[in-house]
C-alpha positions in Angstrom: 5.9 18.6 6.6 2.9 17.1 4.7 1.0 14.0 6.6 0.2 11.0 4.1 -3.1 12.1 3.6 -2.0 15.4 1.8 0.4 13.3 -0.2 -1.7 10.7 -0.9 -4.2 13.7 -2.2 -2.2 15.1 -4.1 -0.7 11.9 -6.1 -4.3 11.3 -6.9 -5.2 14.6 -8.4 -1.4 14.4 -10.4 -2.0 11.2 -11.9 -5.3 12.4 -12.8 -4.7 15.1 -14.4 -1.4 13.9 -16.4 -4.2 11.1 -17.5 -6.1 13.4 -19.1 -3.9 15.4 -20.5 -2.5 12.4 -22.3 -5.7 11.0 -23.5 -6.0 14.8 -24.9 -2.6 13.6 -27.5 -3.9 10.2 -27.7 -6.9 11.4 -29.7 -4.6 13.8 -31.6 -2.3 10.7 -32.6 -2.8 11.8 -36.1 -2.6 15.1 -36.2 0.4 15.2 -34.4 2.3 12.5 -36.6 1.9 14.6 -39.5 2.7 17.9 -37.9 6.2 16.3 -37.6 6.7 13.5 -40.2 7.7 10.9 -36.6 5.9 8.2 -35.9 7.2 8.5 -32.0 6.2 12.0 -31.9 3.4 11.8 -30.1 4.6 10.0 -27.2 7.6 12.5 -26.9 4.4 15.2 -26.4 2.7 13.5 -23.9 5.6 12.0 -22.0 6.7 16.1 -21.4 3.3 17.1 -21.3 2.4 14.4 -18.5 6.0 14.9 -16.5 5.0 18.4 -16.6 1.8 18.3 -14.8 2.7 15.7 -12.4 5.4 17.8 -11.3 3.3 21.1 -11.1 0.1 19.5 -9.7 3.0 17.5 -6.5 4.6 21.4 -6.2 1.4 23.1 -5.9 0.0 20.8 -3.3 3.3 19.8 -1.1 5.7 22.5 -2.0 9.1 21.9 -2.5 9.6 18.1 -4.1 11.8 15.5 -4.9 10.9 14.3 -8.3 13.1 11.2 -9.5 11.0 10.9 -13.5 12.0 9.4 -16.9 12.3 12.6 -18.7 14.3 16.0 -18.3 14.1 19.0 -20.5 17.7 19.8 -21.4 17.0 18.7 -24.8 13.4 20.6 -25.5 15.2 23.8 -23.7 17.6 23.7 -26.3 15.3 23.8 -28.8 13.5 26.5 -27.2 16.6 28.0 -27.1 17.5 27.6 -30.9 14.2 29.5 -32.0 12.3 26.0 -32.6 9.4 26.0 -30.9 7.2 23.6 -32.7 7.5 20.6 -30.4 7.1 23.1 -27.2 4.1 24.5 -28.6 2.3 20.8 -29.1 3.5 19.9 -25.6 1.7 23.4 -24.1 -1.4 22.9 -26.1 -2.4 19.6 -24.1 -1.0 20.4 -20.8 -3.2 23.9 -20.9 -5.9 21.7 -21.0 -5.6 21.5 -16.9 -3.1 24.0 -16.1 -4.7 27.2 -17.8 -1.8 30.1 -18.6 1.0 27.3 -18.4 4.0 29.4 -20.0 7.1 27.8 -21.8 9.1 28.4 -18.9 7.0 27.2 -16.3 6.2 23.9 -18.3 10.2 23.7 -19.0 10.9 24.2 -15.1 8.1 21.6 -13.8 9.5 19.1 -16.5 13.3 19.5 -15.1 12.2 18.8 -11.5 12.4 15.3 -12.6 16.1 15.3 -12.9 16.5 15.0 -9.3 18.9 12.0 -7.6 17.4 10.0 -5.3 18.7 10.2 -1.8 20.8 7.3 -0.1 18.6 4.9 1.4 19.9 5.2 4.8 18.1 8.5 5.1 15.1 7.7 7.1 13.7 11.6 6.7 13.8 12.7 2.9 11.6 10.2 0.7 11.4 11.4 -2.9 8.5 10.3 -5.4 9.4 9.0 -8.9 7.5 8.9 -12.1 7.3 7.0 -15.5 5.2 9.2 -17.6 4.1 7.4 -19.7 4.6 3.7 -19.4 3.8 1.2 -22.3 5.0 3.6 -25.0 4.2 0.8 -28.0 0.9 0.4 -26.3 0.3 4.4 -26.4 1.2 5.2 -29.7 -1.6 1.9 -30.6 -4.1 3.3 -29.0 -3.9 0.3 -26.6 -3.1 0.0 -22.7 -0.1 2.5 -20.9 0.0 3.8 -17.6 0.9 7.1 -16.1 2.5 5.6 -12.9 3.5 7.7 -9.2 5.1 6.4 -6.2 7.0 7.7 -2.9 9.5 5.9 -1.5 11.0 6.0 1.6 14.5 4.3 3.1 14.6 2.3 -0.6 11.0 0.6 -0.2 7.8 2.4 -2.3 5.0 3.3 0.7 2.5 5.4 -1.8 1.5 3.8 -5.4 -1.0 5.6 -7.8 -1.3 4.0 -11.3 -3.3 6.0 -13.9 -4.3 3.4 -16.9 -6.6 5.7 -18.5 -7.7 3.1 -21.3 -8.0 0.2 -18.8 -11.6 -1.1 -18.0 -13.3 -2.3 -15.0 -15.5 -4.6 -17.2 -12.8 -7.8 -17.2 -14.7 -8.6 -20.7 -13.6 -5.6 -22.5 -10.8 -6.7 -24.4 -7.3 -4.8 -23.7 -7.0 -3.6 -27.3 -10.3 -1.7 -27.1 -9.9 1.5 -25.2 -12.3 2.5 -21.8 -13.7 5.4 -21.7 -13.4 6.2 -18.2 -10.7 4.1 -17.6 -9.1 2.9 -14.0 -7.1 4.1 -11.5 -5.4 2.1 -8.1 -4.3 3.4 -5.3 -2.1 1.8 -2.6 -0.6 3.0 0.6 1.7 0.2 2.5 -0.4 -1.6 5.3 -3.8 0.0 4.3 -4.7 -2.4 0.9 -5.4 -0.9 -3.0 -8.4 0.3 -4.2 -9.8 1.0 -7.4 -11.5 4.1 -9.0 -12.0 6.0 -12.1 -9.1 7.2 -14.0 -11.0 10.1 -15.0 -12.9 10.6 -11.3 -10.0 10.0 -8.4 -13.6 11.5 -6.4 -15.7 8.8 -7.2 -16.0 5.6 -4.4 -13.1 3.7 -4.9 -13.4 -0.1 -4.7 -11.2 -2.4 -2.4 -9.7 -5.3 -4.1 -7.8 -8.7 -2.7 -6.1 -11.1 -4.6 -6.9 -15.0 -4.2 -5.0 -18.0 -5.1 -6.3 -19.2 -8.5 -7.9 -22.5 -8.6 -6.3 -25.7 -8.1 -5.7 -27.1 -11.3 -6.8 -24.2 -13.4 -5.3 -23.2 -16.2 -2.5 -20.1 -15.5 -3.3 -17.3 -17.3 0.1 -15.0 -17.7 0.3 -11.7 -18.1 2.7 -10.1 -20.7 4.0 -7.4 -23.1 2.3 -7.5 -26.5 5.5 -7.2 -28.2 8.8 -9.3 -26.4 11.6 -6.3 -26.5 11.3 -5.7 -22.7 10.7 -9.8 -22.1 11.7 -13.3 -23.0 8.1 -14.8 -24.2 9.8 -18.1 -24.9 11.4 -18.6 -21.6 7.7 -17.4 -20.2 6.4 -20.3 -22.1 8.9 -22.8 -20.8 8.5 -21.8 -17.2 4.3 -22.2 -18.0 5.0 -25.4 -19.9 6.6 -26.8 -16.7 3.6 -25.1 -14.4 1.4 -27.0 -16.7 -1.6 -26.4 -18.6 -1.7 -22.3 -19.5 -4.4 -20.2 -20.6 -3.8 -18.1 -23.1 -2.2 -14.7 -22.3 -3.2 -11.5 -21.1 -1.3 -9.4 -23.5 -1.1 -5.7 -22.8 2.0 -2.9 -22.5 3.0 -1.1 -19.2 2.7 -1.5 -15.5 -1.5 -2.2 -15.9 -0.2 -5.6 -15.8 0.4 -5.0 -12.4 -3.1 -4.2 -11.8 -4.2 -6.6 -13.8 -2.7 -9.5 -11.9 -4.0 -7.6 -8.9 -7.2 -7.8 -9.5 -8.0 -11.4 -10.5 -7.9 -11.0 -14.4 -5.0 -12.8 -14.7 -2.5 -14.7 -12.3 1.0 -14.4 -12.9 3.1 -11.3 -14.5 6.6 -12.5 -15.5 9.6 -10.0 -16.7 12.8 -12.0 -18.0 15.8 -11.0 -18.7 16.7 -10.6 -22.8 19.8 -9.4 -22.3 22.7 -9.9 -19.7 23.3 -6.7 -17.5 20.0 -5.4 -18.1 19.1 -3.2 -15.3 15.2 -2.0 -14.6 14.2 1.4 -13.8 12.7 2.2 -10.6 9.7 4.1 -12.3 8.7 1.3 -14.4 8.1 -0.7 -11.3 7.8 1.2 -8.0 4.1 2.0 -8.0 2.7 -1.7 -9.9 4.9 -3.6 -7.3 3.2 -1.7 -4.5 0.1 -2.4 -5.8 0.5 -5.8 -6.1 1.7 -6.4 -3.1 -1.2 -4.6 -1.4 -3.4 -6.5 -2.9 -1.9 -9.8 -1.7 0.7 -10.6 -4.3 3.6 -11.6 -4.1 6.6 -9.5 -6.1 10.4 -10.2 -6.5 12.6 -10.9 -8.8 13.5 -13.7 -10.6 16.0 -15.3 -7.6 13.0 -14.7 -5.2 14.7 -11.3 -4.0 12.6 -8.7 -3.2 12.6 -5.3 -5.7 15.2 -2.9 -4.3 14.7 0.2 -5.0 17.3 1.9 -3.0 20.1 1.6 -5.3 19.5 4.9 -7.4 17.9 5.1 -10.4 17.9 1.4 -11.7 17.1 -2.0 -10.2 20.8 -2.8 -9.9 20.4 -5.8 -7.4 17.3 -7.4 -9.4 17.0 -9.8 -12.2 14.0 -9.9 -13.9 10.5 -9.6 -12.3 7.9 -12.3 -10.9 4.2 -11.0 -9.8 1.8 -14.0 -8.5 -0.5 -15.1 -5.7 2.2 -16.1 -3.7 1.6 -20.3 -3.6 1.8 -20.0 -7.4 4.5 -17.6 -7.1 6.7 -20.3 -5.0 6.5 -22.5 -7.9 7.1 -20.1 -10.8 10.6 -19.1 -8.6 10.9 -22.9 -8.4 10.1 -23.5 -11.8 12.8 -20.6 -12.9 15.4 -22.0 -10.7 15.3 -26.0 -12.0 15.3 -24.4 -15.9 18.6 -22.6 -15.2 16.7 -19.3 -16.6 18.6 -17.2 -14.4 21.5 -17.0 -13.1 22.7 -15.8 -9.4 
């Protein structure tokens, strides 16, 4: 049995390291596109290549894990297995980068660890840790912001957070489309606050941050997707519209909104519904919820019900999702409510 401290450790020193290794195919966008005529190729890369790690760099510190991630590796096994190795060989070349003499089979094993089920919610002993990695795929494949994002869960509520942004800055005046290079990383634990540190020095002094109430009578300032497949932007605009005056939008991909809010640059994250019987996934929203929260947010859904993430792999009790200070949150559930956006 590992105390908190040892899995906190060792979250940090995973989400580093998958960081870096995709900021390594990040600057390789290129390269990699043309080695396989597909656009989404290097995503596909980095999302193995950063599973991988996170899964290897959790084993070697804790042991034995239960890893509920994104990706599995039936389908690059298979091509192993067919004599095509191209696409295994560009997702060893990055991940060798911090896990020297990596083999095929080792990389395929670590990756596959992240097909595990997550265990009823009633079980008070066996938490399990699940992973996006690579969140914000649109904003990767830019250049923009994404997030490599790690959280443990216990009886169906997230107690751990780490979120890697590795192109976010610290500096609120570096715009979102121009990439840090350092980048930021937040750590929460439930009951102990989040902090904030160097994505590429989980080391270095981390800083404590706390969430205040904006203004009265200030302009909102939302936080959003830069493109609307994941969200509704116009019934965002309506809820605003009935808020009153907005400011424009923070637009940038993956959980970083959730640090963003967190940290004062801007003051409400919304996630509506597009389609009817859309369900989240647990890993695009365990560790940025935590995070939030920490930092004195409030997060639910779009009813006002808190996240539930003991329902297996998906959100299946949620609609939508609503991050605020939690007086301007009251109103934005209020707001949500009197437009009909949602329905219970």
């Amino acid at each position: 049995m590992y105390t908190p401290k040892q899995r906190l450790e060792a979250a940090k020193a995973a989400v580093a390291q998958a960081s870096a290794v995709c900021r390594h195919v990040q600057r390789e966008l290129e390269s990699v596109r043309s080695m396989f005529k597909d656009d989404r190729s290097p995503v596909t890369v980095a999302d193995f290549a950063s599973q991988a790690v996170v899964a290897h760099v959790l084993s070697s510190h804790l042991g034995k894990v239960t890893l509920v991630a994104e990706e599995d590796d039936e389908s690059l096994r298979q091509q192993v297995a067919d004599g095509k190795r191209d696409l295994m060989d560009a997702v060893l070349a990055p991940v060798r980068t911090v896990w020297p003499g990596a083999t095929a089979e080792a990389v395929l094993d670590a990756i596959g660890l992240g097909g595990a089920e997550p265990p009823p919610p009633t079980d008070p002993v066996h938490g399990f840790w699940t992973l996006d990695p690579i969140d914000g795929t649109k904003g990767f494949l830019r250049g923009e912001q994404y997030a490599v994002s790690l959280a443990w869960i216990e009886v169906g509520v997230p107690v751990l957070g780490v979120l890697g942004c590795p192109n976010l800055s610290r500096d609120f005046s570096r715009p979102f489309d121009d990439p840090d290079p350092s980048g930021s990383m937040y750590v929460a634990v439930a009951g102990e606050g989040v902090y904030e540190l160097p994505c590429d020095n989980p080391a270095a002094p981390a800083l404590h941050i706390r969430r205040l109430e904006p203004a009265e009578g200030e302009p909102i300032r939302m936080c959003e997707s830069v493109e609307s497949g994941h969200t509704s932007h116009s019934d965002s605009e309506r809820i605003l519209e009935k808020l009153g005056e907005p400011a424009e939008p923070a637009r940038l991909d993956s959980q970083a909104k959730y640090a963003v809010v967190a940290r004062g640059q801007a003051d409400l994250y919304l996630r509506m519904p597009t389609k009817k019987g859309y369900v989240e996934r647990i890993w695009d929203h365990a560790a940025g919820a935590l995070i939030a929260q920490e930092a004195g947010c409030a997060v639910t859904d779009g009813l006002g019900r808190p996240l539930d993430f003991g329902q297996g792999r998906g959100l299946e009790r949620n609609k939508g999702v609503v991050v605020a200070p939690p007086k301007l949150h009251g109103r934005v559930i209020g707001a949500i409510r009197d437009l009909g956006l949602i329905e219970s």
